[in-house]
ZAVODREN-673322 format. One record per residue: residue number from 1; x, y, z of N, C-alpha, C, O, CB in turn. Coordinates in nm, 4 decimals, decimal comma. Glycine has a CB too. Layout:
# ZAVODREN-673322
- NUM | X | Y | Z | X | Y | Z | X | Y | Z | X | Y | Z | X | Y | Z
...
//
This chain:
# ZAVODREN-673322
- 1 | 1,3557 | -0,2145 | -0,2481 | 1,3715 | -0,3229 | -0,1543 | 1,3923 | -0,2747 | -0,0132 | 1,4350 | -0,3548 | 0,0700 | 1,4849 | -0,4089 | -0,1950
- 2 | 1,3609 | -0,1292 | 0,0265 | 1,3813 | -0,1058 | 0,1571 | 1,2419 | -0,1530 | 0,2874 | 1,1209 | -0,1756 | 0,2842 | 1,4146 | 0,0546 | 0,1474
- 3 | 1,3359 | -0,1490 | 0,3758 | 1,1982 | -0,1854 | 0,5030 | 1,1772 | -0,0684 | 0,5578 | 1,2623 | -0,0049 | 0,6201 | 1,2296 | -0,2976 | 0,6437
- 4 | 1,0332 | -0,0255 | 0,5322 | 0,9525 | 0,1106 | 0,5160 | 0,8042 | 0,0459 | 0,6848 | 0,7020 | 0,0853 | 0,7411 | 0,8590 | 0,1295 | 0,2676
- 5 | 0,8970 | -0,0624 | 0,6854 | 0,7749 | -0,0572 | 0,8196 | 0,7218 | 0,0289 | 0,9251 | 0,7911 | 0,0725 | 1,0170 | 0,7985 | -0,1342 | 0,8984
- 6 | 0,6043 | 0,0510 | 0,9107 | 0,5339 | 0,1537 | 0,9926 | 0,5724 | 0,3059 | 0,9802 | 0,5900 | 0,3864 | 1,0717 | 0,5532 | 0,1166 | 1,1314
- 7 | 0,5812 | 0,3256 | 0,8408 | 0,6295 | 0,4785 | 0,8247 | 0,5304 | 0,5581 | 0,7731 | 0,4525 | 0,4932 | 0,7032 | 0,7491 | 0,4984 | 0,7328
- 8 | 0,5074 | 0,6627 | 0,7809 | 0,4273 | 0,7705 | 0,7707 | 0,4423 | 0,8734 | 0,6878 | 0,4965 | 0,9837 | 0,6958 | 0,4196 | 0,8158 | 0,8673
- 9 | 0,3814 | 0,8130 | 0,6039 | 0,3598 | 0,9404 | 0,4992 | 0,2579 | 1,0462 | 0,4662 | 0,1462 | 0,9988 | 0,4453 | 0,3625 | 0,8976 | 0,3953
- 10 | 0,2665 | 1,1684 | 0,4567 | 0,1219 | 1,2578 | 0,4720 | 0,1186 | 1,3638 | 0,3691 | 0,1570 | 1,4761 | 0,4018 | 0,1047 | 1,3383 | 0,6238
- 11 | 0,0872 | 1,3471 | 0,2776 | 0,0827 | 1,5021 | 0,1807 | 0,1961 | 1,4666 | 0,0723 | 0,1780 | 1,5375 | -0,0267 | 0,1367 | 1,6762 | 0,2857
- 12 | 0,2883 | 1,3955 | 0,0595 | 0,3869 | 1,3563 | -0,0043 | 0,3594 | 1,3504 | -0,1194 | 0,2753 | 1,2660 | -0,1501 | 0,4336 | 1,2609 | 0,0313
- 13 | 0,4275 | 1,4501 | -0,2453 | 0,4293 | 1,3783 | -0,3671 | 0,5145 | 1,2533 | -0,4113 | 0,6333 | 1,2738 | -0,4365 | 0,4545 | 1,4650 | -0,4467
- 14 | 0,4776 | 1,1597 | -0,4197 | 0,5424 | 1,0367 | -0,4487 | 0,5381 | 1,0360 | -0,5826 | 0,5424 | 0,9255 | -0,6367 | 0,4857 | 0,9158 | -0,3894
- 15 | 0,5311 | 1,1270 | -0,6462 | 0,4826 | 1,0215 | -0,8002 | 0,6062 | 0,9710 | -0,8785 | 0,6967 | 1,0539 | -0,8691 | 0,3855 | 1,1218 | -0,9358
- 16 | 0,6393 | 0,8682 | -0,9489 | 0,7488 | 0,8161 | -1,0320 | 0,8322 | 0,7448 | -0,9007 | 0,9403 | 0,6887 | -0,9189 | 0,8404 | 0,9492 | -1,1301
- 17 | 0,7805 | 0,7523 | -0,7923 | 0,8864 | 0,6903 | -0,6737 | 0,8448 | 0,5331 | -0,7488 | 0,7572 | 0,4962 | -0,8271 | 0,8331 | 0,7224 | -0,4536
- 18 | 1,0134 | 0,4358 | -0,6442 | 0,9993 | 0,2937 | -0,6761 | 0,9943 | 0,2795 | -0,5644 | 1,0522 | 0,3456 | -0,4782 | 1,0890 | 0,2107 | -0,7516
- 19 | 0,8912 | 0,1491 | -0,5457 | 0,8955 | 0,0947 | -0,3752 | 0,8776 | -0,0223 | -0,4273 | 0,7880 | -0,0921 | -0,3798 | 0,7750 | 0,1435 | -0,2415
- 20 | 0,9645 | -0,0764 | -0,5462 | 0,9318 | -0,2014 | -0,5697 | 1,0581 | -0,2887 | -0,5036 | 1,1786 | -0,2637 | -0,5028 | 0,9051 | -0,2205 | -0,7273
- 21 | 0,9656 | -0,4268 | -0,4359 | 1,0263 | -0,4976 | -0,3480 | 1,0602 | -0,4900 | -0,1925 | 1,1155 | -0,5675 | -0,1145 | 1,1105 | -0,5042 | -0,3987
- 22 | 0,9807 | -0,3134 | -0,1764 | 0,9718 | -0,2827 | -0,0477 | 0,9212 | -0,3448 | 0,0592 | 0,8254 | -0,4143 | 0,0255 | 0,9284 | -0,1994 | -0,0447
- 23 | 0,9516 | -0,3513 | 0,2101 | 0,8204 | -0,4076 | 0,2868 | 0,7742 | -0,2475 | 0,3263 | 0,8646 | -0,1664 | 0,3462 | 0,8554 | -0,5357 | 0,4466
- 24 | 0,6380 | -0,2059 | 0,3367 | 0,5253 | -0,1336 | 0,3889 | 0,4530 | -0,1851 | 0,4828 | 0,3343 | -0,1561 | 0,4680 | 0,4451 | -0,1045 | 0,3034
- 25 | 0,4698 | -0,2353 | 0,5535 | 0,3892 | -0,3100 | 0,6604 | 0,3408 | -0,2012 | 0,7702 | 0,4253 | -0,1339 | 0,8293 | 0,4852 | -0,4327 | 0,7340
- 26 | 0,2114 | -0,1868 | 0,7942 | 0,1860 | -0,1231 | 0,8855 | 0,2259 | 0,0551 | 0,8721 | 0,2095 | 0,1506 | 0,9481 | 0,2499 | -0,2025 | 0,9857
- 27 | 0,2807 | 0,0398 | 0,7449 | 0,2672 | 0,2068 | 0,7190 | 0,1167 | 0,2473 | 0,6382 | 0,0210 | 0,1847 | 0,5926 | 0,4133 | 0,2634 | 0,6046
- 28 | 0,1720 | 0,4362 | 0,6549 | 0,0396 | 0,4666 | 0,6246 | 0,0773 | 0,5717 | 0,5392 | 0,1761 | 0,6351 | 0,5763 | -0,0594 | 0,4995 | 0,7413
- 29 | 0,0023 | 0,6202 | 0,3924 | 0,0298 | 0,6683 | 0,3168 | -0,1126 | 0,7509 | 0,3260 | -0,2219 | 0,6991 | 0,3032 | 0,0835 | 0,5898 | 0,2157
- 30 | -0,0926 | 0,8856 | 0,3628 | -0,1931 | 1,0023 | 0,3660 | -0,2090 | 1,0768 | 0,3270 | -0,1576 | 1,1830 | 0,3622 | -0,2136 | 1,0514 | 0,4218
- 31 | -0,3023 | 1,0618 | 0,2166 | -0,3020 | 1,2109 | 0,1318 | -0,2075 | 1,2303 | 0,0509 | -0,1865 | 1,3398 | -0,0011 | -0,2922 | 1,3316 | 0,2095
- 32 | -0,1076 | 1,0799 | 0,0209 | 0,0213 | 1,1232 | -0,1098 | -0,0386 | 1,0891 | -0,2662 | -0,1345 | 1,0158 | -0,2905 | 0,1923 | 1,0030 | -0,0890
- 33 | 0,0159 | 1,1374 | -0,3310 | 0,0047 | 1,1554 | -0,4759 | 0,1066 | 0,9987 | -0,5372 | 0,2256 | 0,9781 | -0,5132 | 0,0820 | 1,3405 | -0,5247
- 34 | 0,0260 | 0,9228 | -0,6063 | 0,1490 | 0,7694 | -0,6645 | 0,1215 | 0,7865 | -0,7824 | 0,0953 | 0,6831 | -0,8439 | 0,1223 | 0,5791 | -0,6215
- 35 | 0,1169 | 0,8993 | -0,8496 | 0,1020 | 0,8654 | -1,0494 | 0,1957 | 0,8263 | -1,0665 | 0,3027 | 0,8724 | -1,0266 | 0,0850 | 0,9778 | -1,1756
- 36 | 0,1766 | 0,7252 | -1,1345 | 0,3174 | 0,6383 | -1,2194 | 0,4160 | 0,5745 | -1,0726 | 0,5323 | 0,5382 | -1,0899 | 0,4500 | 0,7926 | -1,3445
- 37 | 0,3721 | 0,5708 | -0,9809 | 0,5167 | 0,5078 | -0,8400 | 0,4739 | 0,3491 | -0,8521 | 0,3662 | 0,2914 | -0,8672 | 0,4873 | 0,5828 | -0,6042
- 38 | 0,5810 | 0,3161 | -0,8409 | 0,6281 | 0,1363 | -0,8770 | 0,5962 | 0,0861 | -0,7501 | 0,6568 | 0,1435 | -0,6596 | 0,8157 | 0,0894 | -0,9187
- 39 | 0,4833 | -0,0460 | -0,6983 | 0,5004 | -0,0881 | -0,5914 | 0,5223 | -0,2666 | -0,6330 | 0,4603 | -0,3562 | -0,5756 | 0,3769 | -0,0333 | -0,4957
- 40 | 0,6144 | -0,2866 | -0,7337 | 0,6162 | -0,4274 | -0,8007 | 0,6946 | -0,4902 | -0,7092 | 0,8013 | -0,4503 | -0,6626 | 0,6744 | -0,4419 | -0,9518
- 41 | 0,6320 | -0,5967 | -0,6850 | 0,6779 | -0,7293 | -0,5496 | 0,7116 | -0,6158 | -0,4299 | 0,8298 | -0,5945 | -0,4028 | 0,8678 | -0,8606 | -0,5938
- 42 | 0,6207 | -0,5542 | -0,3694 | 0,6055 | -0,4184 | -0,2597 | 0,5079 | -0,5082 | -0,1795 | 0,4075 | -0,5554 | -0,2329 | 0,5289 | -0,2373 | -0,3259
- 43 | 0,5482 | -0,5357 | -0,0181 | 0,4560 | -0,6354 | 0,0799 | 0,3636 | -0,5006 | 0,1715 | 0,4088 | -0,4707 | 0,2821 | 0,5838 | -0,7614 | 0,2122
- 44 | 0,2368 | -0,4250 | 0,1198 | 0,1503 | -0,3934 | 0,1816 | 0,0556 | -0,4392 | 0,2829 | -0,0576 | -0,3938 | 0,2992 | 0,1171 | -0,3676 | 0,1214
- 45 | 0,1372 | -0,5771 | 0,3814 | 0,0268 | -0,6043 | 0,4815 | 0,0145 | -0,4736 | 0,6082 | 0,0937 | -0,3936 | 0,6581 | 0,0673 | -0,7647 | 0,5559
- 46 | -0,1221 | -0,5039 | 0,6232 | -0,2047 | -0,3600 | 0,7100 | -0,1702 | -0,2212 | 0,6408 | -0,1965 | -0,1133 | 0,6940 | -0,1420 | -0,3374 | 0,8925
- 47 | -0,1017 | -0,2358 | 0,5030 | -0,0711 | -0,1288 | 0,5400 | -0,1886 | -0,0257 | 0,4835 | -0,2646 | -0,0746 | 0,3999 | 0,0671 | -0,1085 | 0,4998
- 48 | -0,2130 | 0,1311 | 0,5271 | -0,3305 | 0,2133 | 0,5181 | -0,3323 | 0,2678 | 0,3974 | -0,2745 | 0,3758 | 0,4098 | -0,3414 | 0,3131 | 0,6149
- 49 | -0,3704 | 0,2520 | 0,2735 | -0,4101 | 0,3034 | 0,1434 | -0,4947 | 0,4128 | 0,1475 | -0,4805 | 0,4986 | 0,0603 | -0,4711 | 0,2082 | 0,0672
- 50 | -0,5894 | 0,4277 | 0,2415 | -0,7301 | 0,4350 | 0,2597 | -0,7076 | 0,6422 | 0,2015 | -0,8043 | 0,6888 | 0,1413 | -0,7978 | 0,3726 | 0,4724
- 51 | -0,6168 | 0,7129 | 0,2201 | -0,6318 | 0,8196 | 0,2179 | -0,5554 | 0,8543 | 0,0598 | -0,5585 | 0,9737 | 0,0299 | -0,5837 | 0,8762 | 0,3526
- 52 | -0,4987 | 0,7753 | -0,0262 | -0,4326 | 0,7351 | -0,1606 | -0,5834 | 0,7470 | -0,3058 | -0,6643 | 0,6734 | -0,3623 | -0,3570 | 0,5319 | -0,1276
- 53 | -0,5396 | 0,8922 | -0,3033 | -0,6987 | 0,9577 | -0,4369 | -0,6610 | 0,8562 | -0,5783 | -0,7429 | 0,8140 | -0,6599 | -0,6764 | 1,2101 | -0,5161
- 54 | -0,5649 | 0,8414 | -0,5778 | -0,4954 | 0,7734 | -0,7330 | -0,4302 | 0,6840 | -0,7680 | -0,3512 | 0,6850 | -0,8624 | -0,4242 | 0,8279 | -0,7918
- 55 | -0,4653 | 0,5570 | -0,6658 | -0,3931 | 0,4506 | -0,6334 | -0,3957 | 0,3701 | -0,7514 | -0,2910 | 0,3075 | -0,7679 | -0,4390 | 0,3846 | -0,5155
- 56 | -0,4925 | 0,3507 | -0,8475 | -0,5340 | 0,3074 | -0,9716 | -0,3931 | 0,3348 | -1,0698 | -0,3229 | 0,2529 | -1,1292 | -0,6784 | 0,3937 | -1,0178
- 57 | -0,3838 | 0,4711 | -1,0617 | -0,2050 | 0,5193 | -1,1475 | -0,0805 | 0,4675 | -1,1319 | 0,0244 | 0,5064 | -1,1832 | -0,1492 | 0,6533 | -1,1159
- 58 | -0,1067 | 0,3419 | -1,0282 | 0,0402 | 0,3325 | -0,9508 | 0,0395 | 0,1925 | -1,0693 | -0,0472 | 0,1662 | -1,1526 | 0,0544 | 0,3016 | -0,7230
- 59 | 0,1518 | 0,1290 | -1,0440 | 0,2159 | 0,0029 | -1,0962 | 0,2660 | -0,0526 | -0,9776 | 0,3506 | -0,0244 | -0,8927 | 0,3292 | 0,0208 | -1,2060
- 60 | 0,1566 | -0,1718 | -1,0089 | 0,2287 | -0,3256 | -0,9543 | 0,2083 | -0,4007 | -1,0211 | 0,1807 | -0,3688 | -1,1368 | 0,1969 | -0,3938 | -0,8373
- 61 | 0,2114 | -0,5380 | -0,9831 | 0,2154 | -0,6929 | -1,0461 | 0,1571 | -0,7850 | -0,9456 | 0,1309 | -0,7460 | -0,8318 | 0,3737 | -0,7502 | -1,0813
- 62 | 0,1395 | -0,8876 | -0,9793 | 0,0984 | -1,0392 | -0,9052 | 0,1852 | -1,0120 | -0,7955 | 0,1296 | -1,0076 | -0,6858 | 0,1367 | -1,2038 | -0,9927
- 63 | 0,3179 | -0,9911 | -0,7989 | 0,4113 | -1,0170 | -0,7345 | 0,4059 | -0,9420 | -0,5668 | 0,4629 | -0,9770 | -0,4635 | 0,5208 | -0,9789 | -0,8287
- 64 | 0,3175 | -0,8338 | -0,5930 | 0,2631 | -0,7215 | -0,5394 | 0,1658 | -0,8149 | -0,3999 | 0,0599 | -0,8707 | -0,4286 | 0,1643 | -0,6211 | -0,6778
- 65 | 0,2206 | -0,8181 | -0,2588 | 0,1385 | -0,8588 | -0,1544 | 0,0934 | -0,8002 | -0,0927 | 0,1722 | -0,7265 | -0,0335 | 0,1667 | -0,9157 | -0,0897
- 66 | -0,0732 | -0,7793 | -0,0500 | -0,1652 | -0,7426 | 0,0951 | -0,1928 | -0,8514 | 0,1673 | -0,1407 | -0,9616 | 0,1498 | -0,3100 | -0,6782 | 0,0743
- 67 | -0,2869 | -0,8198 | 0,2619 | -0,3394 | -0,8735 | 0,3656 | -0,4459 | -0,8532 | 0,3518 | -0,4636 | -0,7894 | 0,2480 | -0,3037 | -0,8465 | 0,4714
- 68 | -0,6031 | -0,8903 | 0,4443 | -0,6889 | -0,8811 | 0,4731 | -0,7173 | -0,7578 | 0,5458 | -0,8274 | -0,7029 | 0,5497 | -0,7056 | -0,9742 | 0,5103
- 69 | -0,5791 | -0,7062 | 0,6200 | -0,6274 | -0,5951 | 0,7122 | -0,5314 | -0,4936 | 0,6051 | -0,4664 | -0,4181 | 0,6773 | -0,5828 | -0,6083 | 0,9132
- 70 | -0,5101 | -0,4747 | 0,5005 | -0,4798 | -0,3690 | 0,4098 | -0,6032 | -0,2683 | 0,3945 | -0,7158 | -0,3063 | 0,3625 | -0,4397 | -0,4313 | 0,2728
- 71 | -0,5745 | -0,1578 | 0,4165 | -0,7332 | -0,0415 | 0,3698 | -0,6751 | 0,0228 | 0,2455 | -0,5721 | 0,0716 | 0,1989 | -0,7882 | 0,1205 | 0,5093
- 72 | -0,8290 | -0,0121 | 0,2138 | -0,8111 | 0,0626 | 0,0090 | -0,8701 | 0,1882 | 0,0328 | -0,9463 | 0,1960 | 0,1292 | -0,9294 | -0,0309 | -0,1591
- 73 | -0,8475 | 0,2992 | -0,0440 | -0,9372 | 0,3848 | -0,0960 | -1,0621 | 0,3397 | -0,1310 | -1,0728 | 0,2314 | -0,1885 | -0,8896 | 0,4384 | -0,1924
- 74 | -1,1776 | 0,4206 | -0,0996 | -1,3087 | 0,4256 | -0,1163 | -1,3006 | 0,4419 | -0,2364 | -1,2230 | 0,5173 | -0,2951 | -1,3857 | 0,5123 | -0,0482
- 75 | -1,4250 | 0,3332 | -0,3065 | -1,4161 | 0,2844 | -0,4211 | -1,3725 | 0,2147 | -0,4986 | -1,4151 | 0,1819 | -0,6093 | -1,4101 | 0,3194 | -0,4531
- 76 | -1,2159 | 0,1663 | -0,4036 | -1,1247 | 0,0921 | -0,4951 | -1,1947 | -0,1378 | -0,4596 | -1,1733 | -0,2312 | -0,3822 | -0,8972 | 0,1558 | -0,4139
- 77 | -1,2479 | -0,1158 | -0,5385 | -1,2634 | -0,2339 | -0,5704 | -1,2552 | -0,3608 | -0,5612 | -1,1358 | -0,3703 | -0,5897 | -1,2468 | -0,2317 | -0,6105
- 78 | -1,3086 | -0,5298 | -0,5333 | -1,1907 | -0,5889 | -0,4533 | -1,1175 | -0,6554 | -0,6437 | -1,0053 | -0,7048 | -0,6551 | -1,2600 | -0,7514 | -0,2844
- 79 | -1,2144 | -0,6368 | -0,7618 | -1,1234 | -0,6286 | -0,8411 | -1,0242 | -0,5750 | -0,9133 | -0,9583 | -0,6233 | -1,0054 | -1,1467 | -0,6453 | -0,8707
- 80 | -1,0186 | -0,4090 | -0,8317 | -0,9175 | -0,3596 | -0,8418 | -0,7838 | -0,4467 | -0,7515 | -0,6838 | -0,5098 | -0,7858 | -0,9533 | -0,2233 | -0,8066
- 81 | -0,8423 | -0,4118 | -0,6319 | -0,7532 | -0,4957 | -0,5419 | -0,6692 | -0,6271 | -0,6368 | -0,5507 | -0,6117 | -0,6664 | -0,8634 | -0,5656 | -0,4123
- 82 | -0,7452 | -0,7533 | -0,6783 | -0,7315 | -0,8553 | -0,7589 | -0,5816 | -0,7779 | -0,8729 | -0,4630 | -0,8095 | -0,8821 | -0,9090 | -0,8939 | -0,8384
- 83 | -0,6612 | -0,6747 | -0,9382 | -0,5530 | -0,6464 | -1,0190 | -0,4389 | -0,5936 | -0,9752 | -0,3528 | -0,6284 | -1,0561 | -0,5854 | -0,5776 | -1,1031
- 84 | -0,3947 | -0,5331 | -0,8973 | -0,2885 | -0,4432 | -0,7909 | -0,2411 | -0,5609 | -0,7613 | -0,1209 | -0,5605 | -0,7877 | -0,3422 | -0,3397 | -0,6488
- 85 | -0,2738 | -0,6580 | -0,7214 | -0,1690 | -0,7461 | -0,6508 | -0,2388 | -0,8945 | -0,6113 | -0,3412 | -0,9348 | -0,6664 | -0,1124 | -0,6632 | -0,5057
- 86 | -0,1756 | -0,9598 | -0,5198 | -0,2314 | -1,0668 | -0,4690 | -0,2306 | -1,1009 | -0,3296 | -0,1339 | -1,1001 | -0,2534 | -0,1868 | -1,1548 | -0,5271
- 87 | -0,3830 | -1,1391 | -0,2987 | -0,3785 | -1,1123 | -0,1026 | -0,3422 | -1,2708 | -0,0697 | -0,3587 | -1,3742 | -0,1346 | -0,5820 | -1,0520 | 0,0008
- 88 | -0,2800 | -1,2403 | 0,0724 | -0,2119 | -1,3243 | 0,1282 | -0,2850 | -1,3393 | 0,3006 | -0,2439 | -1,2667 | 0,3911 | -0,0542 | -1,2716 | 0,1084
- 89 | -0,3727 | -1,4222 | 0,3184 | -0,3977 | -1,4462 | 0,4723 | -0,3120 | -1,4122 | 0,5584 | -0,2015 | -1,4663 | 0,5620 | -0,4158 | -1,5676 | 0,5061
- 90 | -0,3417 | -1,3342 | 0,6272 | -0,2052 | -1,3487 | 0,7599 | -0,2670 | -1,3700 | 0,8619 | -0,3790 | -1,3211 | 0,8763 | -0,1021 | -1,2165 | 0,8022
- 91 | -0,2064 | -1,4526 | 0,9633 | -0,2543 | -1,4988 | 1,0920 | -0,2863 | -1,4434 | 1,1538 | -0,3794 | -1,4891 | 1,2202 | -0,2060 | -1,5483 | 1,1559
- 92 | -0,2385 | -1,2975 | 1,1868 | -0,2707 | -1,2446 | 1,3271 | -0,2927 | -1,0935 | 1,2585 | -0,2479 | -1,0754 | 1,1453 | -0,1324 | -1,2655 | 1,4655
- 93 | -0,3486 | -1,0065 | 1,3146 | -0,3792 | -0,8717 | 1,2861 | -0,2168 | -0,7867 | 1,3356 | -0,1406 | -0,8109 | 1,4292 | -0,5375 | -0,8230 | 1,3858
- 94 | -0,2110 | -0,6802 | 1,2239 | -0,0683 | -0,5879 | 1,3158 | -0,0997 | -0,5038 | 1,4404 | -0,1984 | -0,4304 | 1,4378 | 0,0078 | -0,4606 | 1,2138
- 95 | -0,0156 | -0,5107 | 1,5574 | -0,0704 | -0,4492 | 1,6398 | -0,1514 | -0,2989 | 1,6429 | -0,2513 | -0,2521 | 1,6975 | 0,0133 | -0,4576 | 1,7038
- 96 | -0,0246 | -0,2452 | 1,5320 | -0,1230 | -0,0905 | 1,4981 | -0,0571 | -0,0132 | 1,3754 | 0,0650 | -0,0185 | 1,3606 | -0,1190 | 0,0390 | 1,6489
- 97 | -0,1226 | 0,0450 | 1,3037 | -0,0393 | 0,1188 | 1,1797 | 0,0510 | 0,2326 | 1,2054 | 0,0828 | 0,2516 | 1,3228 | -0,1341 | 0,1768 | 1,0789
- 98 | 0,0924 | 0,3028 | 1,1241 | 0,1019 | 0,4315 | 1,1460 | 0,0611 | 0,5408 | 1,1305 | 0,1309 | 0,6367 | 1,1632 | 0,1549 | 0,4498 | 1,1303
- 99 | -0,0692 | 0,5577 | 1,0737 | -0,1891 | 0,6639 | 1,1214 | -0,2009 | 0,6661 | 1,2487 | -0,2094 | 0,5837 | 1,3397 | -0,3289 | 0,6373 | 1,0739
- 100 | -0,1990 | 0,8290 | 1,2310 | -0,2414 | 0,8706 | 1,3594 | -0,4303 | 0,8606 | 1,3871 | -0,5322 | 0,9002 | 1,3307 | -0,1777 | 1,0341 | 1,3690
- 101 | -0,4069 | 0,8121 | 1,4627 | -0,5632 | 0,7732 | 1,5586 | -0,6714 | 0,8530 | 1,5846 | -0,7660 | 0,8093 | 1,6502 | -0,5429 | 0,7446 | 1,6962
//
């Protein structure tokens, strides 16, 4: 349940971590490892997946929120997406993540 907004992660083994109930907003997860890490009722709006090889291994639920401006890993699916969680419109775009540019 912590607020993980706009934090930066790069190379990190995460695996078995819980980020369930976390907000992730606008963070960016680069190049970390999630076998088996909990993101159940975890609010991923914007946040950057895009560099996450094994995002498929992780655990969530319905409960589990993105956005439209969430980036998946290449390849990942929008019925993967569907299964990981459930997207939520948001009004306005985040001003900026935390990848570096």
């Amino acid at each position: 349940g912590d607020n993980l907004n706009f934090v930066f992660l790069e190379g990190d083994a995460l695996d078995g971590a819980s980020f369930d109930g976390s907000n992730l907003k606008g963070s960016c997860l680069y190049g970390v490892s999630v076998n088996n890490t909990r993101f159940q009722g975890a609010h991923l709006y914007g946040t950057d997946l895009s560099k996450v090889d094994n995002l498929k291994d992780a655990q969530s639920n319905r409960n589990t929120k993105y956005d439209q401006y969430t980036k998946w890993p290449y390849g990942f699916t929008k019925a993967d997406q569907e299964k990981f969680g459930t997207e939520v419109q948001s009004a306005r775009k985040p001003p900026h993540t935390a990848c570096p540019q």
